[in-house]
Every structure is written in structure tokens, then in C-alpha cells.
C-alpha positions in Angstrom: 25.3 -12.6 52.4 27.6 -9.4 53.5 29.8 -8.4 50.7 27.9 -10.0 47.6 26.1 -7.2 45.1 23.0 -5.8 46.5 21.2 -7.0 43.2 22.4 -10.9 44.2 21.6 -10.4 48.3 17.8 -9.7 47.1 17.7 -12.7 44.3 19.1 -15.2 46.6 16.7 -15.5 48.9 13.9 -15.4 46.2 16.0 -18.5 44.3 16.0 -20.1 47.6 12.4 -19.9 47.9 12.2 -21.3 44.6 14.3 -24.7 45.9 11.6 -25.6 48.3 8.8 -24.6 47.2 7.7 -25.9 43.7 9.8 -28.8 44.7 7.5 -29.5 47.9 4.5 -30.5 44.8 6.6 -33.0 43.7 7.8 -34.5 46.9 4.2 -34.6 48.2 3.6 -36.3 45.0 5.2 -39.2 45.7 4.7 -39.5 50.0 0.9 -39.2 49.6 0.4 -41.9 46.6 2.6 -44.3 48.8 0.9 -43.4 52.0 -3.0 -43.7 49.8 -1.4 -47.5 49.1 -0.1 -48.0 52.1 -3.6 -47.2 53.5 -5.1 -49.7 50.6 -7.2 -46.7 48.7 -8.7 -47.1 45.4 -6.7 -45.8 42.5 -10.4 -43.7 42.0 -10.3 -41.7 45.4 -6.2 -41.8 45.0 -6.7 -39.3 41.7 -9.1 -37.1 43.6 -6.8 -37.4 46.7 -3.8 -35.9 44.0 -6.1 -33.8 42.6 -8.2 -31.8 44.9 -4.9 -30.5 45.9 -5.1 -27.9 43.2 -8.6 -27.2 43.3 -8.1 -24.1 45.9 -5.2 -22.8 43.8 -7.9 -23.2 40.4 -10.5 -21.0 42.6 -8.2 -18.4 44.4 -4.9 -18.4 42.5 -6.1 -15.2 40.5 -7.5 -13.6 44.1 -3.7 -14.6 45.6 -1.9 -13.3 42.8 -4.1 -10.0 43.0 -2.8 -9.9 47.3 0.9 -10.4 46.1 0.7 -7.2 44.3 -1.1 -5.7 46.8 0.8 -6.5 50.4 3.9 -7.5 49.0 5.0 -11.0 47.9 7.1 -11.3 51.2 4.5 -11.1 54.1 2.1 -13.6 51.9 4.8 -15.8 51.4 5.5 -16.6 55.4 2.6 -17.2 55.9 2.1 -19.8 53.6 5.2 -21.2 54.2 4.7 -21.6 57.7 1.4 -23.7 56.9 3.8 -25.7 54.6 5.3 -27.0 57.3 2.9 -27.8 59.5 0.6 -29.8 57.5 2.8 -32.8 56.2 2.8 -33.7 60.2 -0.9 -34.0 60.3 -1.3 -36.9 57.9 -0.4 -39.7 59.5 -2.3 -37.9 62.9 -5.6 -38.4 60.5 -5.5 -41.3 58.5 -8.8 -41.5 56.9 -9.5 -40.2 53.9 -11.9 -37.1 54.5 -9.1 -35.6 56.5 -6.5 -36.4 53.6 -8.7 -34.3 51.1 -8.9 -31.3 53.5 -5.2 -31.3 54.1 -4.5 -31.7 50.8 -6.1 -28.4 49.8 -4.6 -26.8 52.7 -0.9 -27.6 51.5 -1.6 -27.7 47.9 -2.8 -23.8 48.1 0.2 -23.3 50.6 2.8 -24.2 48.4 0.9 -22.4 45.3 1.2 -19.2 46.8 4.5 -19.9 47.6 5.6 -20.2 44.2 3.5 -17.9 42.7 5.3 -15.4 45.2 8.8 -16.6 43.7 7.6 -16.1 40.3 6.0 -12.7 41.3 9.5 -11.2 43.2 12.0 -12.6 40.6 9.3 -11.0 37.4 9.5 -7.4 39.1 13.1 -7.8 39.3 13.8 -9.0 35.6 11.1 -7.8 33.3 10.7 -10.8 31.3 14.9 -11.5 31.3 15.5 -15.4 30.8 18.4 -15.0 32.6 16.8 -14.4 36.0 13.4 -16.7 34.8 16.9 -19.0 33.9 17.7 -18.5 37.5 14.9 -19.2 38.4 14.4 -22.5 37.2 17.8 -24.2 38.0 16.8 -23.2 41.5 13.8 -25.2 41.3 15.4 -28.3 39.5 18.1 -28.3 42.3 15.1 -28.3 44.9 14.1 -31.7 43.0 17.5 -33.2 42.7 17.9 -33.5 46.7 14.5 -33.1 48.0 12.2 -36.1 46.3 15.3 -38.8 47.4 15.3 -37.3 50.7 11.8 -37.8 51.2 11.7 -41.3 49.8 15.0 -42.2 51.9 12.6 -40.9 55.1 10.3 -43.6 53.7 12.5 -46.2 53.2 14.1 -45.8 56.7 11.8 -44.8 59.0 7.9 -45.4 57.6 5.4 -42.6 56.8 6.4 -41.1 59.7 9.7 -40.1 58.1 8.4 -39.6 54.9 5.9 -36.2 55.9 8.6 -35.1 58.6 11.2 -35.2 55.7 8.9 -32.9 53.9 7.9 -30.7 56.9 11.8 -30.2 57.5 12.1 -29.6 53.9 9.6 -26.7 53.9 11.5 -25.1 56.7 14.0 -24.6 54.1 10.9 -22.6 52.2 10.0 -20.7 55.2 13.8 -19.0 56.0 14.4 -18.6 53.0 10.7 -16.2 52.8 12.2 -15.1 56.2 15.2 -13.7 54.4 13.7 -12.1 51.2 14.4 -8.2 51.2 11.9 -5.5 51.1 13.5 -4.4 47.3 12.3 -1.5 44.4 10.6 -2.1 41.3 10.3 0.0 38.2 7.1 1.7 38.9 6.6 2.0 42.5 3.2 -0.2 44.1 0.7 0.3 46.2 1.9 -1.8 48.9 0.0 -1.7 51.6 -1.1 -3.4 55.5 -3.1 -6.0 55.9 -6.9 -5.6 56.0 -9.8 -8.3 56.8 -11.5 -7.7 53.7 -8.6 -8.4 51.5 -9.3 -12.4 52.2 -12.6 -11.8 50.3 -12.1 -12.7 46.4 -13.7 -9.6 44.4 -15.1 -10.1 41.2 -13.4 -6.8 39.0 -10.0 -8.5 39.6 -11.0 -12.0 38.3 -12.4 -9.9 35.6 -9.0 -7.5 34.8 -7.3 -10.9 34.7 -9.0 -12.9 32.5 -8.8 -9.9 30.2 -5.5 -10.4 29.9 -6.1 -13.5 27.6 -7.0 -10.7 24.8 -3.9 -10.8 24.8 -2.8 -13.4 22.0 1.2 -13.9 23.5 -0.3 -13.7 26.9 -3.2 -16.9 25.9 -1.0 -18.9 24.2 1.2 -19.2 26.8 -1.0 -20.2 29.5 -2.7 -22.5 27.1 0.7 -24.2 26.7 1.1 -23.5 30.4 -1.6 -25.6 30.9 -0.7 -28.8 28.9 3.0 -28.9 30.4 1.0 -28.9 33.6 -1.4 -31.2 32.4 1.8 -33.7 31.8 2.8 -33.2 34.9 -0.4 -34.5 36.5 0.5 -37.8 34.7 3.8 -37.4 35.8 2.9 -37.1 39.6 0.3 -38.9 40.3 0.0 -42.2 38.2 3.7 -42.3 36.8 4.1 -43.2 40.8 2.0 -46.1 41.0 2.9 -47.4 37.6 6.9 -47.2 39.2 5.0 -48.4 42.5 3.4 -51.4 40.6 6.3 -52.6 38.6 8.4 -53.3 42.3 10.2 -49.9 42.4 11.4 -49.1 45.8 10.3 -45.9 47.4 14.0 -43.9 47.0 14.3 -45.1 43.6 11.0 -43.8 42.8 12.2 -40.6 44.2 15.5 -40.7 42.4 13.3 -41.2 39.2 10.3 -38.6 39.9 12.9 -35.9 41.7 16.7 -36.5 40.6 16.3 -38.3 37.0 13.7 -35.5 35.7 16.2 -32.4 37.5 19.1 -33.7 36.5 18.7 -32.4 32.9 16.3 -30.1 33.6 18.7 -27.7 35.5 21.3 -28.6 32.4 17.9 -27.0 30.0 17.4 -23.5 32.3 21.1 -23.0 32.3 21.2 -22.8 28.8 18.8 -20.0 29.2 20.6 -18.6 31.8 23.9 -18.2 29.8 22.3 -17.9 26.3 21.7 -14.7 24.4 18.1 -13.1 25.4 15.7 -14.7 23.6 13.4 -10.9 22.4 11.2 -12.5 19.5 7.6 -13.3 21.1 7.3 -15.9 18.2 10.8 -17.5 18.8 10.3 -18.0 22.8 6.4 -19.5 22.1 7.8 -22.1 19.2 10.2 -23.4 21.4 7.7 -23.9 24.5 5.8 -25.7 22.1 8.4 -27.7 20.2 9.9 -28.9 23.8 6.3 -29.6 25.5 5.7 -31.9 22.2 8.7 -33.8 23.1 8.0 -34.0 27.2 4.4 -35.2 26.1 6.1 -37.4 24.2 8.3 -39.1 26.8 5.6 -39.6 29.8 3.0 -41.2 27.5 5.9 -44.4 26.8 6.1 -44.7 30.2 4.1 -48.3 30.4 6.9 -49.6 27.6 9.8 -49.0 30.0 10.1 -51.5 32.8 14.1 -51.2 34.0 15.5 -48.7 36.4 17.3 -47.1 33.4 15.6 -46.5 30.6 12.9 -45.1 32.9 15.6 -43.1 34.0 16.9 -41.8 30.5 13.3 -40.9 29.5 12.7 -38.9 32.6 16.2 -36.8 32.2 15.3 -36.1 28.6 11.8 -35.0 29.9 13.4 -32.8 32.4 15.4 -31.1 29.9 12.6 -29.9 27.9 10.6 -29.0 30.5 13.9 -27.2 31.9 14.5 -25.2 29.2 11.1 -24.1 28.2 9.9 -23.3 32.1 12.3 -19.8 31.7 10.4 -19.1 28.5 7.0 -19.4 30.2 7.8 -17.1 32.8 9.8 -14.3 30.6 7.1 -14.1 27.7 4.6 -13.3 30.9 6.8 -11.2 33.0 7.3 -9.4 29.4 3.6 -8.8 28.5 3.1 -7.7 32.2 3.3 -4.1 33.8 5.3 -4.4 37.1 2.5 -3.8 39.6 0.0 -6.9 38.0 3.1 -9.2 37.9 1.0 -11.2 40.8 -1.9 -11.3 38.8 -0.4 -12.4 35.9 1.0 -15.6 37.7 -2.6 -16.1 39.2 -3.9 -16.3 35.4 -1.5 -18.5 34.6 -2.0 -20.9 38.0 -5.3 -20.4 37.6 -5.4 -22.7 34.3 -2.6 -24.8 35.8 -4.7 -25.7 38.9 -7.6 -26.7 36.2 -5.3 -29.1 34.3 -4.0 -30.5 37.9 -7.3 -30.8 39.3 -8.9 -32.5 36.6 -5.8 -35.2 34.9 -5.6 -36.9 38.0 -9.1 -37.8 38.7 -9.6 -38.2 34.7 -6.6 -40.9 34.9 -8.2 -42.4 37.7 -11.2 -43.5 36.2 -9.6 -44.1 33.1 -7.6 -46.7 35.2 -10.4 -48.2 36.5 -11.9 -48.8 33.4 -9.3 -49.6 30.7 -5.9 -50.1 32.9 -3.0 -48.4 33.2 -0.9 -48.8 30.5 -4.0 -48.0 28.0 -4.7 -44.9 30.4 -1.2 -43.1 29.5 -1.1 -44.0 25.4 -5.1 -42.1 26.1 -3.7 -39.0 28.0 -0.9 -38.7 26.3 -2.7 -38.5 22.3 -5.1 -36.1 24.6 -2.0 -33.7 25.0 -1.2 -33.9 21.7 -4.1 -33.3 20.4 -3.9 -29.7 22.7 -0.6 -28.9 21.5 -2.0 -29.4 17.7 -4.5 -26.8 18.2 -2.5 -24.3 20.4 -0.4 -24.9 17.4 -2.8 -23.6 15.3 -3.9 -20.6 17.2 0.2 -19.5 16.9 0.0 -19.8 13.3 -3.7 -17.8 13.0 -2.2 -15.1 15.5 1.4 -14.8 13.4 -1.0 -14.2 10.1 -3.4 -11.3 11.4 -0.3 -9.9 13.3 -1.5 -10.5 16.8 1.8 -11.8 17.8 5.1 -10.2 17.2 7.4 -11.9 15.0 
């Protein structure tokens, strides 16, 4: 990177990170599903199996973001990284389903620091700019574009096997890229300091300074609308699989649907962040989130009336897009409402409710499966969403009247 601006040789590496890292969820949401029905599991213990992934980031994600600010996103992050890459090799070492939960926490919480470190560096760098969140976000959609069909091609060609070491070489990427990430200056100067043993014991005043941050009506809103494009998402990868799985889809088309179709637009959606006027009005940036998660609700709840390769394909694209676009506006409106040294604690708040929606719409779809089918199970989630994004609706309109959020 000799010659580039100094401001572009720290980003890069943090945009890098963001390639593999968020893009590791969704490529490990669609090798374990296949490798649960390879192994004949129950569509019950295969939505705790996709679920309990996020059940360490629900419980700690606040207590990680809270160690981000406090030793400095980049140690944290190589660390986690390097258990990113590690763990993919152990599943098909320990093929029995204990084992699969265990590991599952163990890489879902590895990849969730990961990204909340990516969120954390680039938010002390841009103070709630879309442009960088922009950034950001294409960086992230380009991780999905290659990563998912290269996992899926590993499938295809060489078994499970070369499915999880497709993912362990693509979380190599994650950890040089962590490797790289310079030591940079933020507005007001932290309190970085070494690591100490007791700093891996949760304390109760910072889950407490957190969730006071949801006084905060811009601050709420978003993380409830956080939550439900999360929420979709859980559909998106853990059942939307199967269903593609179910209806004869091969293993790289399902990647090209749940990775390439749903980046494709989705990089297309941050760009026009990226190169768009900065978006200052609170209310402006928090009806658009909620105007494009409608529409992405919309699109993964017809998923059981598609059947061919392409309409699947043009739903997911047009998905992508809105999820794309409003991604940058999720991250700004935090970074925004944030001081610079509780930017990590902010992204724990926010993970924090992600990890509940993650945690709990896979297993909830599961035995919604079980008991009414799959088709009925997505028109049910889906008017669920809905319904969330009726009331989070609501609570805009309450908050514009009494002034609690800035026109």
C-alpha cells in the first residue's frame, strides 16, 4: 500500500476485514445446513444447530464491544480471526451433533467480534459519514459475491471436506487482513490499554451504560429495525437453504443464490451511499431503513412461490439492494449518536439484539416446520416482520411528534 493516502492505507485493511468477515455468516450458512442433511438431522435440531450460533454473541456482544474500546479493535480482532479459521476444520473431525453446537458458538462469536471490530474501526474513522459506512458495506457484499460460490464449488467438487476448508481458507483472508490494520488516531484520544485477565469477565455497569443508550429514541429505533433486518436474515440463512435444498438446487447454485444473487445488487445499493450526498436528517436516514426493510421482508417471505433458478434469483438481487442500501444508514445513524471512545459499545448494543433475533428465528422456524410445513412457515414469519416494522413504525411517528428525534 506505499504511495496511497495515509487516510486510504488505514481504511483498506479495515474494508478488507469487512470482505471476510460478515461474509464468513453467510457462507457458514449454507455448508452447515448441507452438512446437518447430509448427516440426516431433523429440521428441529437443524434450527438450533443455525441458531445457537448467535447465542454467545446475544450474551457477550455488549462485554466484546466494551473490550474493543478498551484494548483496541486490532489485537481483539486477531484473535478471533485466528479461531475463524481453525474451527470450520473441526466439523467434519466431530460429526455428531453435541460437538456441532459447541463449534458453532465458538465460530459464530468469532466472526461477531470480527465484524463488530470492522464496524468499530471504520465508525471512529467516519463519525457517522455514509460514505465510509458506504464503504463499508460494498466491502461486505463483495465478500458474498465470491465467497458463498466458492464454498459451495468446494462442496460440489470435493465433499464436506472441501466445503469447511474453503471457509477456513477464506477466513485466512479475515485474519491478514486484521494482521494489516494500522494502529490509527481518533477524535478524542482512548484509553487503550494491555491486556489484563479480568477483562474476560463481563461486568455488570457496562451492560448497564449500554442499554441506557436506548433512551436514546434515534439510537432504539435503529436497533429495533436492526433487529428485524436481522431477523430476515435468519430466514434467509437458515431455511431459505433447505427450501433451495428441497426443491433440487445444487449446492453452487444455492451459493450463487444465498452469496452472489443477494450481493450483486446489494453492493449496487451501498454505492449509492457511497457516492450520494450525506444523508444529515435523523428522520430521513430511519424512514428509509424502514421503507427498504419493508420491501426485503417482503421478498424472503414469497420465497415458497418461486421454484426456477431465476426468479429466485431476481427476488434475491432486489433483496440485496435494499438491504445494501440501508446497511450504511444503520451504521451512520449509530456511529452518529455515539461519542468516539463507546463506538465498540455501541455495535455490542446493536449485536446484542441482532444475536436475539438470530438465536431465536431459526429455532422458531424450525418448529414452525415441523408443525405446519415450510411454505406456511415463511408466509408466518414473514406477516411476523411486518407486523414489527408496523409498530417500530409507530414509535418513529410518536418520537417525530414529542420531538425525540430530529427532523
Amino acid at each position: 500500500m506505499i504511495g496511497l493516502p495515509a487516510a486510504l492505507r488505514q481504511q483498506l485493511p479495515i474494508y478488507g476485514a469487512g470482505v471476510f468477515s460478515n461474509s464468513n455468516v453467510t457462507i457458514s450458512s449454507i455448508i452447515v445446513p448441507l452438512w446437518a442433511v447430509y448427516l440426516d438431522i431433523s429440521p428441529g435440531v437443524i434450527g438450533v444447530l443455525l441458531g445457537i450460533r448467535h447465542l454467545p454473541g446475544l450474551l457477550f456482544a455488549i462485554h466484546g464491544g466494551v473490550l474493543l474500546d478498551r484494548l483496541g479493535a486490532r489485537p481483539v480482532m486477531i484473535v478471533f480471526a485466528g479461531i475463524a479459521v481453525v474451527v470450520p476444520l473441526l466439523f467434519p473431525v466431530m460429526p455428531w451433533v453435541w460437538a456441532m453446537l459447541l463449534l458453532q458458538m465458538l465460530w459464530g462469536f468469532s466472526t461477531t467480534m470480527t465484524w463488530m471490530g470492522a464496524q468499530t474501526s471504520v465508525s471512529q474513522l467516519m463519525r457517522g459519514s455514509t460514505k465510509h459506512a458506504g464503504r463499508l458495506s460494498v466491502s461486505v457484499r463483495l465478500g458474498m459475491l465470491v465467497g458463498p460460490p466458492l464454498a459451495g464449488w468446494g462442496w460440489d467438487t470435493w465433499g464436506p471436506w472441501g466445503g469447511f476448508i474453503a471457509i477456513s481458507v477464506w477466513a485466512l483472508g479475515l485474519l491478514l487482513s486484521c494482521l494489516t490494520i494500522p494502529t490509527f488516531q481518533v477524535a478524542v484520544p482512548q484509553t487503550v490499554r494491555r491486556f489484563r485477565l479480568n477483562d474476560l469477565i463481563p461486568h455488570r455497569a457496562d451492560y448497564v451504560a449500554a442499554l441506557r443508550m436506548m433512551t436514546i429514541p434515534a439510537i432504539s429505533v435503529c436497533v429495533y429495525l436492526s433487529a428485524v433486518r436481522i431477523a430476515s436474515y435468519g430466514v434467509q440463512e437458515s431455511f431459505y437453504i433447505v427450501y433451495l435444498k428441497e426443491i433440487g438446487m445444487s449446492a453452487e447454485n444455492i451459493g450463487l443464490l444465498a452469496g452472489t444473487g443477494h450481493s450483486l445488487l446489494g453492493a449496487v445499493g451501498a454505492l449509492i451511499l457511497t457516492f450520494a450526498p450525506r444523508i444529515k436528517s435523523i428522520k430521513r436516514q430511519l424512514f428509509l431503513f424502514l421503507i427498504t426493510l419493508t420491501i426485503a421482508v417482503v421478498l424472503i417471505t414469497i420465497t415458497p412461490m418461486l421454484r426456477d433458478f431465476w426468479p429466485l434469483f431476481a427476488a434475491i438481487a432486489l433483496r440485496g439492494l435494499m438491504l445494501g442500501f440501508n446497511q450504511p444508514l444503520m451504521i451512520s445513524v449509530m456511529a452518529a449518536a455515539t461519542p468516539p471512545e463507546t463506538q465498540g459499545q455501541t455495535v455490542g448494543l446493536r449485536t446484542t439484539a441482532n444475536r436475539a433475533a438470530s438465536t431465536i428465528i431459526p429455532v422458531a422456524m424450525g418448529l414452525m416446520i415441523e408443525a405446519i410445513g415450510i411454505q406456511l412457515s415463511f408466509y408466518l414469519m414473514g406477516a411476523l416482520m411486518m407486523a414489527a416494522c408496523l409498530w417500530i413504525w409507530l414509535l418513529m411517528l410518536k418520537g417525530l411528534r414529542t420531538g425525540q428525534i430530529s427532523d
